[in-house]
N, C-alpha and C positions, 0 to 999 in steps of 0.2 A: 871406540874409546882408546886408539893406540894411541900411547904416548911415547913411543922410541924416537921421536926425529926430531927433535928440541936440540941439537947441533945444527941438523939440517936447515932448520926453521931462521935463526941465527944466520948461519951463512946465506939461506935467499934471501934476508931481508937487507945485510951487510951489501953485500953483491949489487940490489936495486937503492939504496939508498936509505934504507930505517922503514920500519914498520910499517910509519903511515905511505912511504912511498907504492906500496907495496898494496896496502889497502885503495888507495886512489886507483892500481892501475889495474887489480886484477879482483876488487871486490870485498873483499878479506887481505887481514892479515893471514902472515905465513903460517898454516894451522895444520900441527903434527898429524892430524888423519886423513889431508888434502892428500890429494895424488902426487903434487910433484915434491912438496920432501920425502915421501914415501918413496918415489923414481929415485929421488938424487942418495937414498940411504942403501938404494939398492944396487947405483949404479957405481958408489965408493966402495959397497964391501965385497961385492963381488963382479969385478972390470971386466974380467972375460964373458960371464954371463948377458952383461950389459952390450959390449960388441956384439954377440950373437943374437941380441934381440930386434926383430927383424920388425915386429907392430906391439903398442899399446895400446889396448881399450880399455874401456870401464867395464862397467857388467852390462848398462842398457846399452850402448855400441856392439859390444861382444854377443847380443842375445839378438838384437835388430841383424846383425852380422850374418847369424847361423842360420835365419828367419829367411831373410834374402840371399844368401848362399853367396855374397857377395862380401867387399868391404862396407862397411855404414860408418858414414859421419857420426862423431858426437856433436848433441846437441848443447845450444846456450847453457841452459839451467843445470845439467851435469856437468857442463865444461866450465864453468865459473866454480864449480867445487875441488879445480885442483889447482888454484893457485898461477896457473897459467895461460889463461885466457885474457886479453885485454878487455875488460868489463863493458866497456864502450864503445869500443868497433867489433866485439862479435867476435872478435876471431884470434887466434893464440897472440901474447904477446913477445917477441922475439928477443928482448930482453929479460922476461922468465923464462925463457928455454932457455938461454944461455947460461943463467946462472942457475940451473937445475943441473941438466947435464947433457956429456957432449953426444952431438949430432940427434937431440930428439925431433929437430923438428921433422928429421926424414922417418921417424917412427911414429909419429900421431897419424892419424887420420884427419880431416877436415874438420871444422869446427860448421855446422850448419844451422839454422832457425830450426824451432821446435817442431814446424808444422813440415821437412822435409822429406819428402817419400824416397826412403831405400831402393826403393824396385819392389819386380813381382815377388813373391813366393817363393821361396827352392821348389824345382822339379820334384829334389825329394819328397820336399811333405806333402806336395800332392799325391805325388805313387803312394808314398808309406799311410797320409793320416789322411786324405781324401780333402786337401785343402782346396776351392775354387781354382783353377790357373789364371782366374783375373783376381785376386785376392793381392791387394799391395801393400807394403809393410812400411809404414812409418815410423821415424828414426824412435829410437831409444829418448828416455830422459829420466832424472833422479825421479825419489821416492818424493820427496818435500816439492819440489814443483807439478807434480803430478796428481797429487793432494791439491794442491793450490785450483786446481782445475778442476780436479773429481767435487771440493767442495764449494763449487759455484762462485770462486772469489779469484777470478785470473782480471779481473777490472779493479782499478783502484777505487777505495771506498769502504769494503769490509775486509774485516780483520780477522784471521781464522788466528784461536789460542787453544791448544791441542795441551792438559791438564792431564799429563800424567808423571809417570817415574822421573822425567822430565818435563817442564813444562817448556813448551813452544811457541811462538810466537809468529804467521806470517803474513805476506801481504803484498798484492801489486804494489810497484813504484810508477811514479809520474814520472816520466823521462828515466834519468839513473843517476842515480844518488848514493856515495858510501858513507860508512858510518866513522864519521874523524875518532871517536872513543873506541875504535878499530874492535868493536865487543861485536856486532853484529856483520851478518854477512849480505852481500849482495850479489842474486842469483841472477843468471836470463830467463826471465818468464816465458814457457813452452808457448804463451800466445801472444809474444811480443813483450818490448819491455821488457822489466827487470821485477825482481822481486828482492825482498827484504825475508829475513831467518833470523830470528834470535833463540839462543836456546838457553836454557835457565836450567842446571844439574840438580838443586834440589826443588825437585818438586814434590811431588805426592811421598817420595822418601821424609821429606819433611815435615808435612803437613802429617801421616802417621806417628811422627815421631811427638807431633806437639798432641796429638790425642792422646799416646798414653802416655804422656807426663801428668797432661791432668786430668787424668782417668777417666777418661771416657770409653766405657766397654767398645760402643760403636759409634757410627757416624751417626744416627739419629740422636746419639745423645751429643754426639761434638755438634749437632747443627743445632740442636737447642739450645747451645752455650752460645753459641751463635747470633741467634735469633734474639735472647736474651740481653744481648750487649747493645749499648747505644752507638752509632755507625760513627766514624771518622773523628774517634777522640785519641785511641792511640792505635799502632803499628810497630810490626813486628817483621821485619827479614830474617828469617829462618834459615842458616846454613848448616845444615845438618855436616857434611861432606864439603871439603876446597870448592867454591862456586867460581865460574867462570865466567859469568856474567851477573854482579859483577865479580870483578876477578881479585875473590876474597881470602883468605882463609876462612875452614870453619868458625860460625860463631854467629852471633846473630846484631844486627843493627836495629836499637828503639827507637822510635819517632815516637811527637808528641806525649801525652799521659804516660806516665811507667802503668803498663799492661799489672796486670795480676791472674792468678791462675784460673779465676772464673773469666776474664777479659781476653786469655791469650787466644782461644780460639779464633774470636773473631780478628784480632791484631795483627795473628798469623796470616792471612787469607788477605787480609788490606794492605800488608807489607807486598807480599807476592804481587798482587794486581799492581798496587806501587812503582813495585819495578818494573814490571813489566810495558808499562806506562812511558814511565824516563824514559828506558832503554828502547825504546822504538820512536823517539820525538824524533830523531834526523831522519825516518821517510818521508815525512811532512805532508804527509796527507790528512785529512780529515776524518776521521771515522762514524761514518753513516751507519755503520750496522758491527756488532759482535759477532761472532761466530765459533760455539762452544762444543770441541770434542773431547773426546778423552773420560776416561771414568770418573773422576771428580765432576764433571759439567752436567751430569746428571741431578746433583746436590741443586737443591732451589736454591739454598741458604748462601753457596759459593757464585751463582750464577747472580744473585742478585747483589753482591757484592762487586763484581767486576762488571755490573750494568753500569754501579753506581762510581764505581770509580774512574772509568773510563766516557763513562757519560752519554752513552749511545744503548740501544734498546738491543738483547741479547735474544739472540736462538742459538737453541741446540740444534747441531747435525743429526738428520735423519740417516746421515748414507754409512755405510760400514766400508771397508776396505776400500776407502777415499782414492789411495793410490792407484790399482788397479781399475775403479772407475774412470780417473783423471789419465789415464791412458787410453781407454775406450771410446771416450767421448771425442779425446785428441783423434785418433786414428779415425773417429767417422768423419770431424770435419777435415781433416788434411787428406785423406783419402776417397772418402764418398762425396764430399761437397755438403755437407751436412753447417748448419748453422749453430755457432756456441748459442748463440742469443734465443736459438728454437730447443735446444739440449737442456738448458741449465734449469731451465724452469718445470719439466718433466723429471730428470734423473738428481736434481741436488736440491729440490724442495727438502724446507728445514722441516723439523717435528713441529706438531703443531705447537703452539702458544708464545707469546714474546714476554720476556721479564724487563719492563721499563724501567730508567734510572730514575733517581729521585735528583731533579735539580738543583734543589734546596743545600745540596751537600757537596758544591762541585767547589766555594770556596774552601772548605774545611781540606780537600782533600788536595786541592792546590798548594795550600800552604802545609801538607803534609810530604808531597812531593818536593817543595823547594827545600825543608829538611831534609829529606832525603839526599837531595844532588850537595847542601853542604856538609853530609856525612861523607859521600865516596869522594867529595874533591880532598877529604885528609888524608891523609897518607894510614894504611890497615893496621 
């Protein structure tokens, strides 16, 4: 959540040409927690520290690094999260290093495919922690694309929405594709291709916050207010907190019917799915399947709301610690020869049962989304 580089962000985008320049070539806009304003705030305020810096890593490079006792490449999907990667050839672009700062391209490491094996083992952890000496360490990658694979959706098609303090939004891309409302992001998918990130600030901060307005002790009684209401007459965007996507101040956006305090439950919940809707149309994929993690996706009440609004038949995640799985799985096919296609269907089986949409309601909600998009095209 650091937000100190908002000069920085400024100047790479000045530097490359405006925002959207910027998003076309490297995924994203210039975004204050990225690594390379982060580099370039480091490398103005302190220059001597910056000449003696000899390599950059992330943390999955850095940890792949110490694992193989070697240097390790970063991979696509974390090297698309620092603003300096060409989105599209894979590999740093050299007009973001330059206007980052001087001489990084002799400090990064390679930029490599997800599935690239570091090498063997350190000697050490063999002597110290009795690792195999054929045991080989596949490169590093982010938390979010690593997820995207732990939860059996590195194919385009389904759509994993992770419902928490944040709500998240991700998903393979068909080819690679950025978002021109430069609000989302575009990652390298650890199994090729690219992937899609949106992240949405209020979430379940929000969603608590519309329960005790209208008192509801708890969630069984917010999902009864829920339950209670008739589906896609009005909506509610909830910005408890500045939202970033979109990129609001607090405050909230009504569609359709004026909600009322036995209605806002559900309003609240159809606003969210709403957005989250709009704001993922430029990956242009189709959505065959839902996929619901996060403590709220346990709620029927919420899950069947975003069946229904998005129009595709939901499961909930069975698997826990998605990310850590979504490295395991990586590491046995890029190192053992292991097949995604024989993995996914053993270690990322959803929980049982599917919450089907209701069809009947995909005009009402259509034309609650084109309100929507004529609320954010005014000016906040």
């Amino acid at each position: 959540m650091d937000s100190s580089t908002g000069a920085e962000c400024a100047e790479i985008a000045a530097a490359l040409g405006g925002d959207q320049a910027v998003c076309d070539l490297t995924g994203s806009v210039a975004t204050m927690r990225f690594t390379g304003p982060q580099i370039r705030r480091f490398a103005k305020l302190d220059p001597a520290a910056w000449t003696k810096t000899q390599r950059v890593h992330l943390v999955s490079s850095f940890f792949a690094s110490v694992l193989a006792g070697k240097d390790a490449a970063i991979d696509t999907g974390d090297g698309a999260g620092m603003n300096l990667m060409d989105i599209r050839k894979g590999d740093w672009a050299p007009a973001a290093l330059a206007a980052t700062a001087p001489e990084l391209a002799a400090k990064l490491p390679p930029v490599r495919p997800g599935s690239t094996v570091a090498g063997g083992i350190s000697a050490y952890f063999v002597a110290r922690h009795g690792f195999s000496p054929k045991c080989q360490v596949v490169i590093g990658t982010g938390d979010n694309p690593s997820s995207l694979v732990g939860m059996g959706a590195s194919k385009p098609g389904k759509v994993v929405i992770s419902l928490g303090t944040s709500d998240t939004l991700f998903a393979a891309i068909e080819g690679i594709r950025t978002d021109s409302a430069g609000l989302g992001h575009a990652f390298g998918n650890p199994m090729g291709g690219s992937m899609s990130l949106i992240c949405v600030r209020n979430g379940s901060l929000a969603r608590e916050a519309i329960r005790r307005e209208c008192g509801h002790a708890d969630w069984p009684a917010f999902s009864a207010a829920v339950d209670a209401t008739p589906p896609a007459v009005s909506a509610v965007l909830p910005m408890e907190e500045p939202e970033i996507t979109p990129r609001r101040p607090a405050g909230r956006i009504a569609l359709g019917a004026a909600a009322t305090q036995a209605t806002l439950p559900r309003a609240a919940v159809e606003g969210q799915a709403l957005s989250l809707r709009y704001h993922s149309r430029w990956v242009g994929t189709p959505t065959t399947q839902l996929l619901l993690t996060g403590g709220a996706s346990e709620n029927p009440s919420v899950a069947k709301i975003f069946a229904d609004v998005f129009g595709a038949p939901v499961l909930r995640l069975a698997v826990s610690d998605s990310a850590a799985l979504g490295a395991a799985l990586r590491a046995a096919e890029g190192a053992c020869g292991a097949k995604m296609a024989d993995l996914e269907p053993v270690f990322c089986a959803p929980a049982p049962g599917v919450v089907q949409p209701n069809p009947a309601l995909r005009a009402a909600y259509d034309k609650l989304e084109a309100e929507l998009g004529q609320s954010l095209s005014r000016k906040a």
